[in-house]
C-alpha positions in Angstrom: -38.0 28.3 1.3 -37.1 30.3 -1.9 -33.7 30.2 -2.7 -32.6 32.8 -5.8 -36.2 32.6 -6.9 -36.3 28.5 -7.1 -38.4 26.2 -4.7 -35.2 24.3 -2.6 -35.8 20.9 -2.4 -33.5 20.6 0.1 -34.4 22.3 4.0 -32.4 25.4 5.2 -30.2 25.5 8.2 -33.2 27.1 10.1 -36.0 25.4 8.2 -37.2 21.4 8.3 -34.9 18.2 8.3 -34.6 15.9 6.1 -37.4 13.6 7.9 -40.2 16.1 7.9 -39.8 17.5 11.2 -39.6 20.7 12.2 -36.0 21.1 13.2 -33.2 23.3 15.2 -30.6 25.1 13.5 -27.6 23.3 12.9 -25.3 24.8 15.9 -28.3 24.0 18.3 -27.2 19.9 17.7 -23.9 21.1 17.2 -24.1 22.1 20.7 -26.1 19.8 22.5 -23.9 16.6 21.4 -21.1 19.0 22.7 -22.7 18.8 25.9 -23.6 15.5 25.6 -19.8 14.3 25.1 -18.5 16.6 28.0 -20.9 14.9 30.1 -20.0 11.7 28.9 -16.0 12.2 29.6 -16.6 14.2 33.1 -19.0 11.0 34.4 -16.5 8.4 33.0 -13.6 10.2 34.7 -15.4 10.3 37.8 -16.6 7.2 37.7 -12.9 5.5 37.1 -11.4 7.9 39.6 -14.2 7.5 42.6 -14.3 3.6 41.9 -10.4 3.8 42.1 -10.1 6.3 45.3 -12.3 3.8 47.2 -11.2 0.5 46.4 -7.3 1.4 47.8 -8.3 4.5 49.8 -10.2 1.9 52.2 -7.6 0.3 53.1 -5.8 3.2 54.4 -9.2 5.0 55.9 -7.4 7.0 58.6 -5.5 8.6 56.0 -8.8 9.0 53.2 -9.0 13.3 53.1 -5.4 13.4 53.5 -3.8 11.8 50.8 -7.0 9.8 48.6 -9.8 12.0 48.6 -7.1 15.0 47.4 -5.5 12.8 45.0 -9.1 11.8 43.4 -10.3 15.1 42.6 -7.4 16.5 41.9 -6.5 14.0 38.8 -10.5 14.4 37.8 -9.6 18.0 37.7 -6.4 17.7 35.5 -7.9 15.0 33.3 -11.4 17.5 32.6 -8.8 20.6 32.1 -6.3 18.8 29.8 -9.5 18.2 27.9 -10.5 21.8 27.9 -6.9 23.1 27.1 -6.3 21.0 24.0 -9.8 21.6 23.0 -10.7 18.0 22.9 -14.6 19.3 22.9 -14.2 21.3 20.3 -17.6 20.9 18.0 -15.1 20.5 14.6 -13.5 17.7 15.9 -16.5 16.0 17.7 -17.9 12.9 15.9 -14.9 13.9 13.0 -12.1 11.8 11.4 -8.9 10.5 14.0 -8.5 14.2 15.2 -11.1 14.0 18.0 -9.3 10.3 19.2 -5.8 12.3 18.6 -6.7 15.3 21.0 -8.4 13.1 23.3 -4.8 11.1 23.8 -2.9 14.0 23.7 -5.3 15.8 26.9 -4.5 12.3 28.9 -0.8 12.2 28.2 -0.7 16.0 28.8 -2.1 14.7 32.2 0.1 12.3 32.9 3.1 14.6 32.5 1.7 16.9 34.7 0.7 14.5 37.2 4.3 12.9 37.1 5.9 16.3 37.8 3.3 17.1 40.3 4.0 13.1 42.5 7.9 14.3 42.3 7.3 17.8 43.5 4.8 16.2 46.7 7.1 13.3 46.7 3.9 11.0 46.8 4.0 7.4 47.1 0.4 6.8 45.7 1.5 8.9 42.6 2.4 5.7 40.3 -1.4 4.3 41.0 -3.0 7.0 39.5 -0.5 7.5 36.5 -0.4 3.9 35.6 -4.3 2.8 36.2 -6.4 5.9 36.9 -5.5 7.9 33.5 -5.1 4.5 31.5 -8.7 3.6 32.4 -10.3 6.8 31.9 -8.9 6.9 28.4 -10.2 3.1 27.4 -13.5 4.5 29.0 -13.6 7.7 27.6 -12.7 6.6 24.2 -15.2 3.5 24.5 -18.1 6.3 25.5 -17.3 9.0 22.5 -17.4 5.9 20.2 -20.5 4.9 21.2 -22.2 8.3 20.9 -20.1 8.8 17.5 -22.1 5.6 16.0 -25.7 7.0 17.6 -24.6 10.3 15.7 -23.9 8.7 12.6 -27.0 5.9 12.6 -29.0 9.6 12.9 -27.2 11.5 10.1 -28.0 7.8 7.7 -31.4 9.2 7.9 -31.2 12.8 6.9 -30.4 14.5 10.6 -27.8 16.3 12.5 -26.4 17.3 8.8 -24.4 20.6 8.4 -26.3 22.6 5.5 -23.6 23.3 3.1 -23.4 25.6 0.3 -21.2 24.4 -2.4 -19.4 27.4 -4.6 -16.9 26.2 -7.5 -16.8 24.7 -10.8 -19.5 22.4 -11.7 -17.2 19.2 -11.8 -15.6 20.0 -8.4 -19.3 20.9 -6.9 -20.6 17.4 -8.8 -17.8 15.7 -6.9 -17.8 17.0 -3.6 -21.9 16.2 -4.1 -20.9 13.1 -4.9 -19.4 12.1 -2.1 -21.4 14.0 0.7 -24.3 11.3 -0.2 -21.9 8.4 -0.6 -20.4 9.6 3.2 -23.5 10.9 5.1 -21.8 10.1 8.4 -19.6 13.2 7.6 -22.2 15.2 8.1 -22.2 17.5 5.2 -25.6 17.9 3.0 -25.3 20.1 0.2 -28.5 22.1 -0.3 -27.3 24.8 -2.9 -24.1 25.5 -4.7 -23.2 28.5 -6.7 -21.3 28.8 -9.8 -19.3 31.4 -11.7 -22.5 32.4 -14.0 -25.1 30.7 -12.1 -25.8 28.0 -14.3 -24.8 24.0 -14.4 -24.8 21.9 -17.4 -28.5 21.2 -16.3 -29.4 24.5 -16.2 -30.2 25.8 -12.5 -29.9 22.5 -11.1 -26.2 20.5 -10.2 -27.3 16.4 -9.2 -30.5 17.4 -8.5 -28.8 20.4 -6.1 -30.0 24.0 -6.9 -28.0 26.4 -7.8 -28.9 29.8 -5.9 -26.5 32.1 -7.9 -22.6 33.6 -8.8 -19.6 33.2 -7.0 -19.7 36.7 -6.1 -23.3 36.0 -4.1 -21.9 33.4 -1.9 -21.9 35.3 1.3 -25.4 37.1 0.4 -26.7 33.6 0.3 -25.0 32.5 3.5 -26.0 35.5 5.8 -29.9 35.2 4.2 -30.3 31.5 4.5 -28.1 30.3 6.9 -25.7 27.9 5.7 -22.9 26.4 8.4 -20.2 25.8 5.8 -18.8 27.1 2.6 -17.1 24.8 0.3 -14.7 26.6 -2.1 -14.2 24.6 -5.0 -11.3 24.7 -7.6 -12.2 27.6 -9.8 -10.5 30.0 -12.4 -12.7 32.7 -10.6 -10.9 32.2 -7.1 -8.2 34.7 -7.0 -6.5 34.9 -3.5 -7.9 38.7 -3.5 -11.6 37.3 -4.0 -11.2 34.1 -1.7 -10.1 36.7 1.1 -12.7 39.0 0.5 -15.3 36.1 1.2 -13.6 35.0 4.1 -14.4 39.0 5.1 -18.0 39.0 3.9 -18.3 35.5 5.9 -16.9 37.4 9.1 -20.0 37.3 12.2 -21.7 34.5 10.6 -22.5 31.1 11.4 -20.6 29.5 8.7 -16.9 28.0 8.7 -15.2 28.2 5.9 -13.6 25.5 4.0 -11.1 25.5 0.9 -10.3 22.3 -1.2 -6.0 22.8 -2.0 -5.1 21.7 -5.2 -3.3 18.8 -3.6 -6.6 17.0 -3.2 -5.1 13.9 -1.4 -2.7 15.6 1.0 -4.1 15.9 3.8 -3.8 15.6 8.0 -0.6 15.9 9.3 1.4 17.0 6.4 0.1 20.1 6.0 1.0 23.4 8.2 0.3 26.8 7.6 2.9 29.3 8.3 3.9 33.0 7.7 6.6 33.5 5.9 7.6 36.8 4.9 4.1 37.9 5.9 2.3 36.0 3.4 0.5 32.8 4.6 1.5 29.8 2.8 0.6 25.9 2.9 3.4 24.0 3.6 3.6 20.5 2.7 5.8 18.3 4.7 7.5 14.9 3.4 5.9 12.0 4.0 7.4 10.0 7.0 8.9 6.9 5.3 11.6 6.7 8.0 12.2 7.9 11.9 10.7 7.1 15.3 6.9 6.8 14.4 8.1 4.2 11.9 10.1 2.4 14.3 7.2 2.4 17.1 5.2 1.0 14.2 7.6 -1.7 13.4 7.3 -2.5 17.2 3.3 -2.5 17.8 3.2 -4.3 14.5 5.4 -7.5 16.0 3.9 -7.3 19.4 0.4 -7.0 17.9 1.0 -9.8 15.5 2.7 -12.4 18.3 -0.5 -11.5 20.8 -2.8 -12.1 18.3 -1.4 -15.2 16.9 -1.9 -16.6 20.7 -5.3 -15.6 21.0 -6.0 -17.1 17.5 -4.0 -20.0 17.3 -7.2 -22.2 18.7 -9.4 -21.0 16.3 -6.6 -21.2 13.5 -6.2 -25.2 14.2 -9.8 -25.3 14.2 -9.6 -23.8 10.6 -6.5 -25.6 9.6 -8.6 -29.0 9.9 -12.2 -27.7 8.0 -9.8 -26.9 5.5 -8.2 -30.3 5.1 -11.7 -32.2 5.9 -13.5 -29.7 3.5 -11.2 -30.7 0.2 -7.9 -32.4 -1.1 -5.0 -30.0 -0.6 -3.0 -28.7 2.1 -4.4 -26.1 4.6 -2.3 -23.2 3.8 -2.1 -21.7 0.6 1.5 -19.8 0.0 1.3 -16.9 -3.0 4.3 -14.6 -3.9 3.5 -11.1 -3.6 5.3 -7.7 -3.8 6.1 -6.0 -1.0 8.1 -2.7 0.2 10.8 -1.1 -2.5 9.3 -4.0 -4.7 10.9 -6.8 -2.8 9.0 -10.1 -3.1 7.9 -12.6 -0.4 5.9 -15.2 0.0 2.7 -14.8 2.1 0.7 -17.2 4.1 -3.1 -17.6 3.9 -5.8 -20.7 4.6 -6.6 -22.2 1.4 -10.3 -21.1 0.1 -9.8 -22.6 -3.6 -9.6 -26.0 -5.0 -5.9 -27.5 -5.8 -4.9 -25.8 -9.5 -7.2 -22.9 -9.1 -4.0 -20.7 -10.3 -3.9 -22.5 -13.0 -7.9 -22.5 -14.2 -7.7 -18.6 -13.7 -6.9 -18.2 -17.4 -10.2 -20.1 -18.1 -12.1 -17.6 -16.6 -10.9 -14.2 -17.5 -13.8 -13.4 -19.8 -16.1 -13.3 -16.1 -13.6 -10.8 -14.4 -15.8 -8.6 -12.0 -12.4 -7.7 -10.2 -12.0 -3.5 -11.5 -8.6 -2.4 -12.4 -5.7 -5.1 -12.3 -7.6 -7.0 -9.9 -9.6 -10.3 -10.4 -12.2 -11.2 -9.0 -16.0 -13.6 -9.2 -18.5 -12.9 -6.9 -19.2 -16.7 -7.3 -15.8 -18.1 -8.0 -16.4 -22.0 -8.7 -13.1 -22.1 -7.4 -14.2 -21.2 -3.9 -14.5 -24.1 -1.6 -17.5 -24.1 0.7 -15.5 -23.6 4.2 -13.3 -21.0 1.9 -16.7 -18.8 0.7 -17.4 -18.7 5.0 -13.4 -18.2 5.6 -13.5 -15.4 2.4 -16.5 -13.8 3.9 -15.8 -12.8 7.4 -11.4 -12.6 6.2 -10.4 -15.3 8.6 -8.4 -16.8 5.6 -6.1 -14.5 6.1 -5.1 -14.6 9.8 -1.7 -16.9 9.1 -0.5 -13.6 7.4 0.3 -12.7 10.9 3.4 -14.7 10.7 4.3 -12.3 7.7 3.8 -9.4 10.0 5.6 -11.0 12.7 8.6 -11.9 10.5 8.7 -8.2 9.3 7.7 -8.6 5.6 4.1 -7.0 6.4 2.7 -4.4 8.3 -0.5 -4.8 10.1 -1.8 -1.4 8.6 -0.8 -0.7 4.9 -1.7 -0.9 1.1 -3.0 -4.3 -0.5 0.2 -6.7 -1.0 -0.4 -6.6 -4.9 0.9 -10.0 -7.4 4.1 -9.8 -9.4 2.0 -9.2 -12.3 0.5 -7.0 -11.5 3.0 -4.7 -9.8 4.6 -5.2 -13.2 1.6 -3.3 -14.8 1.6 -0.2 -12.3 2.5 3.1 -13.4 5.0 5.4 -11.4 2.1 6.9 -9.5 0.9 3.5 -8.4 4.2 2.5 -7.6 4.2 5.1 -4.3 1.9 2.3 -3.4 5.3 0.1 -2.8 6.8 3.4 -0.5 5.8 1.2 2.9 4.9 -2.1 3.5 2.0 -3.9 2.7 -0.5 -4.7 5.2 -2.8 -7.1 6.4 -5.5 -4.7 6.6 -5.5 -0.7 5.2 -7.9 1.9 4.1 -9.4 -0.3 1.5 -10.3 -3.2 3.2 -12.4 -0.6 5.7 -13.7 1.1 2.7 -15.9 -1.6 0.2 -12.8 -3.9 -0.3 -13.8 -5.7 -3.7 -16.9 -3.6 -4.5 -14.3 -0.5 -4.4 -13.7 0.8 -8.0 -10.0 0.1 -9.3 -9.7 3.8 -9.3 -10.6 4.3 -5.9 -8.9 1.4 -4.4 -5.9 3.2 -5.7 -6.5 6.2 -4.1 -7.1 5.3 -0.7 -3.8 3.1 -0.8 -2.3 6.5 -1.9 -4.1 8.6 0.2 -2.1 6.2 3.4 1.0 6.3 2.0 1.2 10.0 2.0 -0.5 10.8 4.9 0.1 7.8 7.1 0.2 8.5 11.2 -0.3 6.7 14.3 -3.8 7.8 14.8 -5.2 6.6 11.5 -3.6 3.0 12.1 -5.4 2.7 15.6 -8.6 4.1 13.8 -7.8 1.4 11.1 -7.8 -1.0 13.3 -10.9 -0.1 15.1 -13.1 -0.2 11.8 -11.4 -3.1 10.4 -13.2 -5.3 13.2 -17.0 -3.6 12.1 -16.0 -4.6 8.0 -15.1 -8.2 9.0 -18.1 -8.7 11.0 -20.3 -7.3 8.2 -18.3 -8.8 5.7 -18.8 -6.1 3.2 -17.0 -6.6 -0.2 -15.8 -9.9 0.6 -15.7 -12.1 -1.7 
């Protein structure tokens, strides 16, 4: 395929995939993993709500059409069109970020509102049953089901498929970047196969990382409508006036592609950002982050209760721990570390000892070999390290006791790294938002690389959670942390 007179390396929307096959355009995936996931929900909520209807509805058989059999389809029919209605199947969403999870809860409470009303109204005994177990179990097996296809979806876009073409139109450092991570996150699904700048040159000439670039920023929609690319990434750019980003979003009008603007605030993102009319103009409005109020109270109360349930189902294996500790090397089991905590407050927080007795002390010995970035330090092979603490570092089961910091209120069990006195003393103010919440025992970083992270990045993503911190993206958290411990990734 010629692209502005340039062999592409890369395929068009309509062309081959990455693996040498001849391929579908983009929407045709787009839309059959749509239909894959509606399928997937509507036999999951048929499934719970048949294997439901019959286990109770047999014991009152005389009774089965009347008040079971009605009851049945008629919460498989609220459950599929709460689905529909909050567009849980829409193809942005799908196999995208905590949104799809978030619409997906949303659709099930909506049904259980509107089941409740509807018991009351029909003043139906058998209502609670179906509010209480049906919905409940559709959502574990709905939400088990989409995250199952969401890792067959990613394990294909790792090799080069089911990829949105993307053309890339900015500056050449903000096209680098966005470049840059589109490869480093292929389970995003973006592949950026051209980019256009404001004169149609990179510092390479007519190639960006290997990317070519097609042609000017006043081409892009040419480009898009010829070779049929599914999203437009506007960069940061002196040419983007609000008169010219407006006119694309014309030009783009009847095509294929979606749109999509990088704001200025680059790490604001999800819920704190709206988009209103005011005064006839549409602005971005940026909300305060929520330090404070009723999400952070529920927080504060799935935080104990997940901390004291966890601790039970641990403790066996933490005893078990506790005594490979004291058989493995002189010392006491737990190791006890002051760190700094929300509004700067210290506390002291519990972990199984994984060094020898003095390693604070032999630190100084071995600054030169640092491999920690940033403020951090860190040896891949710490003689330090003990060998049940290398097993204990690897798979994070050292730091289970900090539990009983979460459980005592000091830590949260989604939040920033709990950084050293030292070297919250070093932080600037900007690093200092970091201190905004409370620490936690496992965050954004420790699902992201954890120790192979740059010190730059690190930062970020603890930033990134303070300011844009919600429900959903501590139960997504949570989920991913249990994939990182298993693969140990970064562990060290």
């Amino acid at each position: 395929m010629r692209q502005g007179g340039l062999v592409s390396p890369f395929p068009s929307a309509r062309g081959r995939l990455a693996n040498g096959e001849i391929g579908q355009p983009a929407t045709e995936w787009e839309q059959r993993y749509r239909r894959t996931v509606i399928t997937s929900d509507t036999v999951a909520t048929a499934f719970v709500v048949a294997g439901i209807g019959i286990f109770f509805g047999a014991r009152d058989a005389a009774n089965w059409h009347e008040k079971w059999g009605i009851l049945a389809f008629g919460t498989e029919l609220l459950v599929l069109g709460a689905l529909a209605v909050s567009r849980a199947w829409a193809p942005s969403v799908l196999g995208q970020g905590a949104e799809e999870f978030r619409r997906l809860g949303r659709s099930l409470f909506t049904a259980v509102v509107v089941l409740a009303l509807g018991g009351i109204a029909l003043t139906s005994r058998n209502i609670k049953l179906w509010i209480f177990v049906a919905i409940p179990a559709i959502g574990l097996v709905t939400m088990t089901a989409r995250y199952l296809l969401r890792l067959r979806l990613h394990r294909q876009r790792q090799d080069g498929r089911c990829l949105r073409p993307v053309l890339a139109a900015g500056s050449p450092d903000t096209v680098s970047d966005l470049i840059t991570r589109a490869r480093k996150f292929p389970h995003l699904g973006w592949r950026v196969e051209a980019v256009c700048t404001a004169d149609g040159l990179g510092p390479d000439g007519d190639h960006l990382d290997g990317v070519p670039i097609v042609g000017g920023l006043a081409d892009v929609a040419n480009h898009v409508r010829r070779d049929g690319y599914r999203v437009v990434a506007v960069t940061p750019d002196p040419h983007w006036s609000p008169d010219r980003l407006q006119r694309l979003a014309w030009n783009l009008e009847g095509s294929d592609a979606e749109m999509v603007v990088a704001p200025v605030l680059m790490e604001v993102a999800g819920p704190r950002l709206h988009v209103d009319a005011v005064l006839g103009i549409p602005l971005l409005r940026v909300s305060m982050p929520a330090f404070t109020g009723g999400r952070r109270v529920v927080k504060g109360i799935v935080d104990r209760l997940g901390a004291a349930v966890l601790l039970l189902l641990f403790a066996p294996l933490m005893v078990l721990v506790g005594l490979l500790v004291l058989a493995d090397s002189r010392g006491g089991a737990l190791y006890r570390q002051r760190r700094v905590g929300k509004d700067g407050r210290e506390f002291t927080i519990f972990k199984f000892r994984t060094m020898v007795t003095g390693a604070h002390d032999a630190r100084a010995q071995l600054a030169e070999r640092n491999e920690g970035a940033g403020l951090l330090f860190k040896l891949r092979r710490d003689p330090r390290v003990t060998r049940v603490g290398a097993v204990l570092r690897r798979y994070s089961i050292d730091e289970l006791p900090q539990l009983f910091n979460v459980l005592t209120g000091s830590m949260s069990l989604v939040g920033p790294r709990p950084p050293l006195p030292e070297e919250s003393a070093a932080y600037g103010p900007d690093i200092r938002r970091r201190l905004l919440v409370k620490p936690g025992l496992t965050g954004l970083w420790q699902i992201s690389g954890r120790s192979d992270l740059p010190w730059e990045e690190a930062v970020r993503l603890d930033l990134r959670y303070v300011e844009d911190w919600s429900l959903a993206l501590d139960t997504v958290i949570l989920w991913k942390t249990l994939r990182a411990v298993i693969h140990g990734q970064g562990a060290y």
